[in-house]
N, C-alpha and C positions, 0 to 999 in steps of 0.2 A: 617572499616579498622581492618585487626587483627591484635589484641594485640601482639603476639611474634615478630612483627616485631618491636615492640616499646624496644625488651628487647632486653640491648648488653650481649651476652655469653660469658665469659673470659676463661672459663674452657671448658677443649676437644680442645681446636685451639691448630693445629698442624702446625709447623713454614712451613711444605710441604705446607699446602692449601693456605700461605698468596696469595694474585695477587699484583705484582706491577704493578699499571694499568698505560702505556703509559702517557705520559704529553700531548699527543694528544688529549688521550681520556675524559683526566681530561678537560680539555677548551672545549670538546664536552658537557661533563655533566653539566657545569656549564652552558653554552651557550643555551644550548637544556632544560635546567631549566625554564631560563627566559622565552622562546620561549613560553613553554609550556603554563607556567603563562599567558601570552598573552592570549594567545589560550584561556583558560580555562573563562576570567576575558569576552572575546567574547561572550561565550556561555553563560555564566550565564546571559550578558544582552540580550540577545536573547529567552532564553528561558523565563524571564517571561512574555515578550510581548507575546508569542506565545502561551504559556499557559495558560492567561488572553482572547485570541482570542480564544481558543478552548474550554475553558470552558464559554463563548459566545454564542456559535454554538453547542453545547454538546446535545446530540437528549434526555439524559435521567437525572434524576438527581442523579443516580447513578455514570455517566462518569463525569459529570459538580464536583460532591466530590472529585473524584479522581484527576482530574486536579488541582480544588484549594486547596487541600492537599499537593499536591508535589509543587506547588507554592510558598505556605507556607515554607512547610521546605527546600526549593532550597535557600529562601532566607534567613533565619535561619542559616543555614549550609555550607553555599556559600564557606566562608573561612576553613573550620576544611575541605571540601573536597577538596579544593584545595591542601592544606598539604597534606592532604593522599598520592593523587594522586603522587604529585612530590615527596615524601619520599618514594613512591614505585617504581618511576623508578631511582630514585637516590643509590635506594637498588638493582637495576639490573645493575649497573655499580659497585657498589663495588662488589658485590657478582658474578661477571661474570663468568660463566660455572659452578655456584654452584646452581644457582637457577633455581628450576622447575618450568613452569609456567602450572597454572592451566587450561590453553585450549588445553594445548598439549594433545593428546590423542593417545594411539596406534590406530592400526588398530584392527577391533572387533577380528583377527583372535588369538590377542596377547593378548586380554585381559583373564584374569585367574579369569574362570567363579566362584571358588568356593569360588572367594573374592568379586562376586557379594553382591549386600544389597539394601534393599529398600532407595530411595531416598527421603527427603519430598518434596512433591509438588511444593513446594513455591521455595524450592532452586533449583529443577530444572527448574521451569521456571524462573528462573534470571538466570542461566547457559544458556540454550537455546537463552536469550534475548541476553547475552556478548557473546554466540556465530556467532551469525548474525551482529552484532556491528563487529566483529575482520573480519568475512568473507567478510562484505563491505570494509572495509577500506583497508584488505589486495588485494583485488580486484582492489579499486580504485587506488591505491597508489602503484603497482605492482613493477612498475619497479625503482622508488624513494627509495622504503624499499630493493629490491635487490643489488643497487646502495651502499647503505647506510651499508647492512649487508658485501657486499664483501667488501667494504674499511676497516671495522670495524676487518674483519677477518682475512685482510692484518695486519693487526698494533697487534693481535693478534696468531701468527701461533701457538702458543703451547697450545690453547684452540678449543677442536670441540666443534662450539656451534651452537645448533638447534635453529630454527626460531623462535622456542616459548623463545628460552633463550637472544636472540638477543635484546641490552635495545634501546630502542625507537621502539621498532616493535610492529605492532598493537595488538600481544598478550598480550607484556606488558603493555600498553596503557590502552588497553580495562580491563586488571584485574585488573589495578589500581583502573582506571572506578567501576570496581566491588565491589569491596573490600570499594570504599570512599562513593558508596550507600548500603551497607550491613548494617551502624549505623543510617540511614534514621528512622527516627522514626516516620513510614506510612507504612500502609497495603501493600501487595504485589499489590492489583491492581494499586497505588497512584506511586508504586518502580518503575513496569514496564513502567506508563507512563514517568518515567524521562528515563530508562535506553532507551527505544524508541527515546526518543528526543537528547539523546547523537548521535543517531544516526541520527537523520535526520539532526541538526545540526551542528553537531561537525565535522561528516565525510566529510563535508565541507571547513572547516576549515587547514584540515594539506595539503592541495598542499604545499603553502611557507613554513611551517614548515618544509617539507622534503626535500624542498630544500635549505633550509637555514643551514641545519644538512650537507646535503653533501657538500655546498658551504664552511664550516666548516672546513672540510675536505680534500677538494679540497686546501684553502687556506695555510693547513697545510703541503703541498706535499702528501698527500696521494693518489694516484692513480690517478693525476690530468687528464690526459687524456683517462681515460676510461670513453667512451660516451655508452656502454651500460652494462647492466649486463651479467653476465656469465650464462649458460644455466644447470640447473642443479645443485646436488651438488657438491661441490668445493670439490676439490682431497687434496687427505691427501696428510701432510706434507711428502715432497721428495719425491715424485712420480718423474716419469720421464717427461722433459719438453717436451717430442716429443708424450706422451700419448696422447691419442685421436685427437694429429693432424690432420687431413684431408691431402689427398694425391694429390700431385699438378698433373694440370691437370683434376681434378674430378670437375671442376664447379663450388670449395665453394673456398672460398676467405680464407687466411690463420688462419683470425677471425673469419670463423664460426667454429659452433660446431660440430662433427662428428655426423654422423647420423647411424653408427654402434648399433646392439641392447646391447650389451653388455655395451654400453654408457645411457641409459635409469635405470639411479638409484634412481632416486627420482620423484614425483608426483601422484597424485593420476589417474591414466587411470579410464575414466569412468566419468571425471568433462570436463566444460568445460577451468578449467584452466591447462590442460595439456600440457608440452611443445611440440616445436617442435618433442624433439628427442623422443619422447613416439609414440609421430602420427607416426611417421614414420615405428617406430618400430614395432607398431600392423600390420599398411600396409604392410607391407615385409611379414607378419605372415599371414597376410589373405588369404583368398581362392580368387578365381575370381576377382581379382583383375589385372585391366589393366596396362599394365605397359607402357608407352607411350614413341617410344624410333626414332628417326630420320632416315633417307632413311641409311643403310649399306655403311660402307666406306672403302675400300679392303686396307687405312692406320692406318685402327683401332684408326681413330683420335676421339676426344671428343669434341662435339659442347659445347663453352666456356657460362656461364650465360649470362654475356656482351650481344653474340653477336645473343642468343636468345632471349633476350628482343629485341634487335632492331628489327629481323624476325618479331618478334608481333607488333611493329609500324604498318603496314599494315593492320594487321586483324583490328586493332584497328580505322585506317581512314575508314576502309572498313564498319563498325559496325555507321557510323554518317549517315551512307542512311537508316539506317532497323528501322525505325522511324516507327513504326505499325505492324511491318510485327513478325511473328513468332519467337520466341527465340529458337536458333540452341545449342545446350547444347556444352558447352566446347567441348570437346574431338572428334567434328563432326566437332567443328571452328576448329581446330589445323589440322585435317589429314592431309587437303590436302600441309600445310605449311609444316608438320616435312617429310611429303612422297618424297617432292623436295627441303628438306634442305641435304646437306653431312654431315654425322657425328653422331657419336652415342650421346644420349643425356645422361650426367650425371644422375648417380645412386642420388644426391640428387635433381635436378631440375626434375627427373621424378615424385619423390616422391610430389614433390609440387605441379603441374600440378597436379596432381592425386586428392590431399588434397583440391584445390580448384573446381576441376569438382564435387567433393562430395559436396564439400559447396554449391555451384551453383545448384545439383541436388536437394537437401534439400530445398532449398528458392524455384525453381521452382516447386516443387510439394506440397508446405507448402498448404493446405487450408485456413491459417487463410488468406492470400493474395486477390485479386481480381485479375485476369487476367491479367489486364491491367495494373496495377501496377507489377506483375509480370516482363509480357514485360519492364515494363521502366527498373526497376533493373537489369534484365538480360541484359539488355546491357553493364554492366559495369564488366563483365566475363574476358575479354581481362584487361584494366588497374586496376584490382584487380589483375590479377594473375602476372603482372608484377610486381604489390609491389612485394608480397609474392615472387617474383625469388631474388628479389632485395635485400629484409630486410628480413631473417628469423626469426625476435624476431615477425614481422607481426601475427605470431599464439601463439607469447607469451603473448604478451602485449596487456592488455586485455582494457587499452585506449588510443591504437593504431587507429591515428586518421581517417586512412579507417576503419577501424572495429566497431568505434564509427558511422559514418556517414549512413553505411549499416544498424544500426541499429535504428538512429530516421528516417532513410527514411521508415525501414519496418515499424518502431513503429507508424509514422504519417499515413502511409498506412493501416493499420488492421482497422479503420471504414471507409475507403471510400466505396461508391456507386456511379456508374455512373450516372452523371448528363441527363438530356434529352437534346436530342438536340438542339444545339444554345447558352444552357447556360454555363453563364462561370463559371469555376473550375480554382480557382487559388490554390487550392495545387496540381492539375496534373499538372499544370503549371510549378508550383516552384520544382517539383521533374522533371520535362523534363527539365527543365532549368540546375538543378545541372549537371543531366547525360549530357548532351549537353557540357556543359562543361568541363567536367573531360574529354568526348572523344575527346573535339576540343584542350585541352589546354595542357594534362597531357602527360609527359614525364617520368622523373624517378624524379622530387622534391616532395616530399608529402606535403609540406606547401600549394598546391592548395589545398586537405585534408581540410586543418587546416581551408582556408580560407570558404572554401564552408560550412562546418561545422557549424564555427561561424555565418555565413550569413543564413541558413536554422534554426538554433537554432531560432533567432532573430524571423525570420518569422514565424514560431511556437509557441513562448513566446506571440505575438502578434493577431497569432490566437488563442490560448487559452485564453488568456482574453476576447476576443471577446466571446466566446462563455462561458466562465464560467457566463459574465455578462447575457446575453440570460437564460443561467440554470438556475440562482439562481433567475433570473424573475419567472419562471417557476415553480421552486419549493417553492418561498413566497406564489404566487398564489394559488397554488396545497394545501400547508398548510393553508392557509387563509381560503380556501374551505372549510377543513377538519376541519376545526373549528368551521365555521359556522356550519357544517353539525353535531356536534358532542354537541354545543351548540342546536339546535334545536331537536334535541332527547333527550337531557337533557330534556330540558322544558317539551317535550310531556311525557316522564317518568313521571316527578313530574306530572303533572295535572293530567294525567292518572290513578298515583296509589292512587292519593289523591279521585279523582271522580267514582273509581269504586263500586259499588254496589251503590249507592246514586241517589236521584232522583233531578237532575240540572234543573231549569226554565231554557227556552229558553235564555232568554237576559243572565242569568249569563253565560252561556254556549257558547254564543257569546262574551263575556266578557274576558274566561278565551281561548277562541279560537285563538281570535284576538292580541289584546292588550297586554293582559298577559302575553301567549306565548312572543311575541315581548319584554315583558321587561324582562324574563327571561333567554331567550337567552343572548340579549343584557347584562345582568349579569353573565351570564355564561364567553363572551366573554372579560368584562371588568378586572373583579376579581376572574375569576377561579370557578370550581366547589365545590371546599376543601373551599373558604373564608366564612370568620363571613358574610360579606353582601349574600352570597349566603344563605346560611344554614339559615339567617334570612328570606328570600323572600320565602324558601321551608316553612317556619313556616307558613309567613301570609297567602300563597296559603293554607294550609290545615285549618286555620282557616275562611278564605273567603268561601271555600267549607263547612267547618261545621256551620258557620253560616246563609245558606241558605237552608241544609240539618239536623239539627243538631240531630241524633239520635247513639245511644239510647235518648229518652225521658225520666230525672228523674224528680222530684218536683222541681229543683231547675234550669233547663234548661231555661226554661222565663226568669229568674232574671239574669243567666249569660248571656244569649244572651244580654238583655237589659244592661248590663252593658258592654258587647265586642264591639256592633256595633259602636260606637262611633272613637274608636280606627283602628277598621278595615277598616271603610269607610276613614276614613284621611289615611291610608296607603296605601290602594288602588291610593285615588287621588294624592299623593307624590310620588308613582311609575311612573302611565301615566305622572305625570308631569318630572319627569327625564328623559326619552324617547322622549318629547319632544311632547306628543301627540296631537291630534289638540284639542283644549279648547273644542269647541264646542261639538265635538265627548265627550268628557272628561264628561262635562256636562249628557250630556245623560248615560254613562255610570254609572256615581252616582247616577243617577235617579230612573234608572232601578233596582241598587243592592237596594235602599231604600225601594221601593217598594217591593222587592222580600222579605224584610226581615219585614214591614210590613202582609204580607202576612203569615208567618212563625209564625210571635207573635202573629197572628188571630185564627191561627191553632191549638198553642199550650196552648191555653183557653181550647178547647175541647179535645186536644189531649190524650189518655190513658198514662197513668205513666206505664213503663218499670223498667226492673231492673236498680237500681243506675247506674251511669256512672261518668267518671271521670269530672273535674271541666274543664274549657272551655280550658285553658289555655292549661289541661294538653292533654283534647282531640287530637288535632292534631297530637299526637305524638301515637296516638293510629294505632297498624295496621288494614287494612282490613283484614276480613276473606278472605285467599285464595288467597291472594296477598302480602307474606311478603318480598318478593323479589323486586317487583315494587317499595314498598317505600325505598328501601333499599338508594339510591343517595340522600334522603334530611334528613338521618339522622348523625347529628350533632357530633358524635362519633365516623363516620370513617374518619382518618385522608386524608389528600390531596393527596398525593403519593396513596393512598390502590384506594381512587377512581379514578384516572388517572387510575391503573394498573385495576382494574378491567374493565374502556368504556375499553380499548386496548385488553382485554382479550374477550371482546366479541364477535369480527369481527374473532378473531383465534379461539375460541371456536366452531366459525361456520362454518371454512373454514377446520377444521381437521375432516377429515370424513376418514371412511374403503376404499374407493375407491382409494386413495393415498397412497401409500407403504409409509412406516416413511422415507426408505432412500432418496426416491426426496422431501418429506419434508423436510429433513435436508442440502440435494441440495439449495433448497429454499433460506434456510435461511444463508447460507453461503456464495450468491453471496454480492457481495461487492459493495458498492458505485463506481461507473467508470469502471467497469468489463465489458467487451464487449461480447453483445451476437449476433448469426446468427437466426432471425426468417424466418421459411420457412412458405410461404403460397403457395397455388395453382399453383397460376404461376406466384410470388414474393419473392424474397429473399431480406432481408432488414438488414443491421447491426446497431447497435444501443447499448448505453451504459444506464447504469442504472443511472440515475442522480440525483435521490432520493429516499427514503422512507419514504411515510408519517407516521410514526407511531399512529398517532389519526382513522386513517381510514386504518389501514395495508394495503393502495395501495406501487406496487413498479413502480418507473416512468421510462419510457426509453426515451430516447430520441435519434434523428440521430447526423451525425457528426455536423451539424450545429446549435444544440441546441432546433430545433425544436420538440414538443412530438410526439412519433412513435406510442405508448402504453402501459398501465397500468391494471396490474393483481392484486389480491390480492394471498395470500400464498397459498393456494389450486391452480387458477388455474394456477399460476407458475410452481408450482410443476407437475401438466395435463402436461403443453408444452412440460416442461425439461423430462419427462418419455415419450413424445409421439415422441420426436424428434422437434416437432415444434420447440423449440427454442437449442437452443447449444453451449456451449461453445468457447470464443474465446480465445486464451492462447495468453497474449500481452506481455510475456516475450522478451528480448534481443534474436534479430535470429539469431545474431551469435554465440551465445553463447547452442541457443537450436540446432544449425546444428551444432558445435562440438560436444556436448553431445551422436546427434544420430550417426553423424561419428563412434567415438570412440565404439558407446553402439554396431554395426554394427561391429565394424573391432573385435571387443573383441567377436562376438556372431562368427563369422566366421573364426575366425582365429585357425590353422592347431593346436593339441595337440603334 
């Protein structure tokens, strides 16, 4: 939190700057305090649950610190950031039209390059981090913060105040957010993970919030009956009340917005959250663009919206038989209607036709789709463009609940594969059922919307459980493996670099083959590579090898052996017996080392005396010539983490070779857990998401939509697929939101200069 906002300035207040803030707004700020509180007192019990669950599951012990760091000081700090928070929007209510808020930003074209400066690191990325926080929320909460800023605007007409200045808006919000983990006292990765979880959880949280602010408001007389927001920005004081009315007769209802370019003053062209009157405005500007207009009428009358939604009743019965059959693209459905309608069709209902044929053209020629999921969706061309005649905010409101549904239908569609025949598919099912629906039922209420929405959400919640349970089988398993696998190469290391150059009797060598191995492992797997019992068991293995090899030969190697065997033989048989090994076997195995090491003491009566050598004890820890590397896992001085990172280093160590460009290595390694890919083979094309990484054996796992494993690369031949084409990217972004983007990116590349 900064400090200047702590300090009152008496000196310089000029009696012009006071604000008498409304008695409205005073019951809002006080109101919207507590709310807040709420809110906040939510999150914080949320977040340590969640953060206790994810440093749980934390693939490394670097993420697993940073989690129970920010844990720590979440609950430490719980209260001084709740203060923060609410004394900084409590400071955008007094301070209203005085204060800047830090997410506002010009456009790059405004910014005055020669007040550029280097930024640190760390505070850019917590700026980046509150800027994705503010982008969500203002996304999710479009039209509640719209709602909220024009009432706010009303009660205030002699202040222009921008959206970053507007108090309760998710600018504010999120830089209070900012500013109350700025004194977090934890490293930027520890910072990021709280500023993350404000966002996954928090943005959750202000639905009722926003509506308990307007209901506020609402109660106060403030604009009680404006049920939508205003499009655009709100016209300076005393303008004329007949500006940008729309002209009767023109097919827009005396409430919408004009769709004149000169009316196109605010948003960003180019995002998908551009209003109506922007789309419009590029369309008008474009090249080749169709303009879609009804059969000539020598009364020069104007077919009303009304009574062109009803016309489309008909395509729309007509569209419950094409159950398989080819998707006819908007503007091929309409001809034949608008060719035997009279009337010329409104300058704004062309425009929307227009805007959804383009949507329509976008989703059917998406790749990420399957055909047949395609088909299902394009059937609903006809009662989506009837919203869109009907509701213009339809392409404002961005959780507008056809717009929402378009997009967990395509979202639950980007891994399907057709089934073989006979079998059943119940999400082709549940997505033919929705469209069935909306064709047989929908009129002009969009509460069906709401209801099919909820109803497919549900079904969805319920197939992802299903199959998260399937994955995480899947990938216990996969790790389970990896551990074994990573455990039994441990073992064969140690024996390995302890038994090189040495001459082993048989039975020991079947001793240390068998058994050994097994209780090595088995210790690797209980207590870690890094543990005291580990790093003890790497000791007895090199002393069980030196005291059946023991050379160099000094004067005093007799009298240690004869004073070690004692120790080593009991250790041995405390090993087999922890493992559980069978007696009998056991028996024989102490038999065999007795013997072996009778044999040794026979030897070393006649044996030559070599140069001194160290004492027995110290022996083991001696390396081999030529091998200092083999022993390197059983000594006692690399700590647990250096050895973890070094097995994991060795599988990528082997898998980066010259034949892979760095950049589909770094492809590689930036696919994400759940990321969807398209593997083409021969004459197979398969989707499949990535459903883990084992980090002990660098495999990555795929898996189909039903949780079953597809296949598993390591980082090289990942990176072969991703540069050969075999495999490819599937972009599971919101499609309605990526077919405005191209809309827009399209009307702006083609539009006239």
């Amino acid at each position: 939190m900064a400090q200047d906002n702590k300090v009152v300035r008496f000196t310089g207040a000029n009696q012009q700057e006071r604000f008498a803030m409304p008695g409205e707004l005073v019951r809002l700020r006080d109101r919207s305090g507590q709310a807040l509180k709420q809110v906040l007192a939510r999150f914080f019990e949320q977040a340590d649950d969640t953060l206790f669950a994810l440093a749980d599951k934390a693939g490394t012990n670097q993420d697993q610190t940073a989690y129970f760091d920010a844990m720590r000081e979440l609950r430490l700090s719980r209260k001084s950031m709740t203060v923060s928070v609410l004394q900084h929007v409590s400071q955008a209510f007094n301070e209203m039209g005085r204060t800047r808020s830090g997410a506002a930003s010009s456009s790059l074209e405004q910014v005055d390059q020669d007040g550029l400066g280097l930024v640190d690191h760390e505070q850019l990325e917590q700026q980046v981090a509150i800027d994705n926080l503010t982008t969500r929320l203002r996304n999710r909460y479009q039209e509640s913060v719209h709602l909220l800023a024009a009432r706010i605007r009303h009660l205030v007409p002699e202040l222009e105040l921008a959206d970053a200045q507007m108090p309760l808006g998710p600018e504010v919000i999120c830089n209070a957010i900012g500013e109350a983990c700025a004194d977090l006292d934890i490293d930027i990765r520890a910072k990021l993970v709280v500023l993350k979880l404000f966002e996954r959880l928090m943005a959750d949280q202000l639905d009722g919030f926003y509506r308990d602010c307007n209901q506020a408001l609402i109660d106060a007389g403030v604009l009680p009956n404006m049920k939508r927001p205003p499009v655009g920005r709100p016209r300076a004081v005393g303008a004329s009340s007949g500006a940008g009315r729309p002209q009767q007769g023109s097919g827009q209802s005396s409430g919408e917005p004009a769709t004149d370019e000169s009316a196109v003053t605010g948003g960003a062209p180019g995002s998908s959250s551009a209003t109506f009157q922007e789309l419009t405005s590029l369309l008008r500007r474009g090249q080749g663009d169709t303009v879609v207009t009804g059969a000539p009428a020598s009364s020069g009358s104007v077919l009303g919206t009304g009574q062109l939604v009803s016309e489309l009743e008909q395509l729309q019965i007509a569209a419950r038989g094409q159950v398989g059959e080819p998707v006819m693209p908007l503007r091929e459905q309409l001809h034949p209607l608008l060719q035997d309608t009279p009337g010329q069709i409104a300058q704004a209902d062309s425009d929307v036709i227009n805007l959804v044929a383009m949507l329509f053209d976008f989703i059917l020629e998406d790749r990420q789709l399957h055909p047949v999921m395609k088909s299902l969706i394009g059937r609903l061309q006809i009662p989506v463009l009837k919203v869109a005649l009907s509701d213009r905010n339809f392409f404002n409101r961005g959780g507008h609940p056809v717009r929402k549904l378009l997009n967990e239908l395509a979202l639950a569609a980007i891994g399907w594969t057709e089934k073989r025949e006979g079998a059943r598919d119940p999400l082709r099912e549940k997505i033919a059922e929705v469209v069935d629906r909306v064709l047989e039922e929908f009129t002009t209420d969009t509460t069906l919307f709401e209801e099919l929405l909820e109803d497919f959400g549900h079904f969805m919640d319920l197939d992802r459980r299903r199959r998260e349970l399937v994955e995480q089988r899947l990938k216990d398993a996969e790790e389970g493996r990896a551990k074994h696998e990573r455990a039994s190469q441990l073992a064969t290391e140690v024996i390995d670099a302890q038994t090189a150059g040495r001459n082993i009797p048989e039975a020991i060598s079947q001793l240390l083959k068998e058994p050994w191995t097994r209780y090595l492992q088995w210790l690797a797997l209980r207590a870690g590579e890094g543990s005291e019992p580990w790093q003890e068991a790497c000791e007895v293995t090199a002393r069980l090898v030196w005291s059946v090899d023991p050379s160099p030969v000094s004067e005093h190697t007799r009298t240690d052996l004869l004073r070690s065997i004692p120790s080593i033989v009991d250790d041995v048989r405390k090993a087999l017996q922890e493992i559980s090994w069978d007696p009998f076997a056991t028996d024989t195995v102490i038999r065999d080392l007795e013997l072996a090491h009778v044999d040794v003491l026979q030897r070393l009566v006649t044996a030559p005396v070599e140069e001194p050598g160290p004492a027995p004890d110290q022996e083991p820890q001696a390396e081999p010539a030529g091998e200092p590397e083999a022993r390197q896992p059983a000594t006692a001085e690399r700590p647990p983490e250096t050895a973890v990172e070094a097995g994991d280093a060795r599988p990528e160590a082997e898998a980066v070779a010259p034949s892979v460009p760095e950049a589909w290595l770094a492809r590689a390694d930036q696919l994400t857990v759940g990321s969807w890919v398209e593997m083409t083979g021969e004459d197979l094309r398969v989707r499949c998401k990535l459903a883990a990484f084992i980090r002990a054996t660098g495999k990555y796992i795929f898996v189909n939509r039903s949780g079953a494993k597809v296949a598993e690369y390591h980082r090289e031949d990942l990176a072969e697929a991703l540069q050969a084409g075999v495999i490819t990217m599937l972009d599971d972004g919101l499609i309605f939101d990526r077919a405005l983007e191209s809309i827009i990116d399209n009307l702006r590349h083609n539009r006239k200069d």
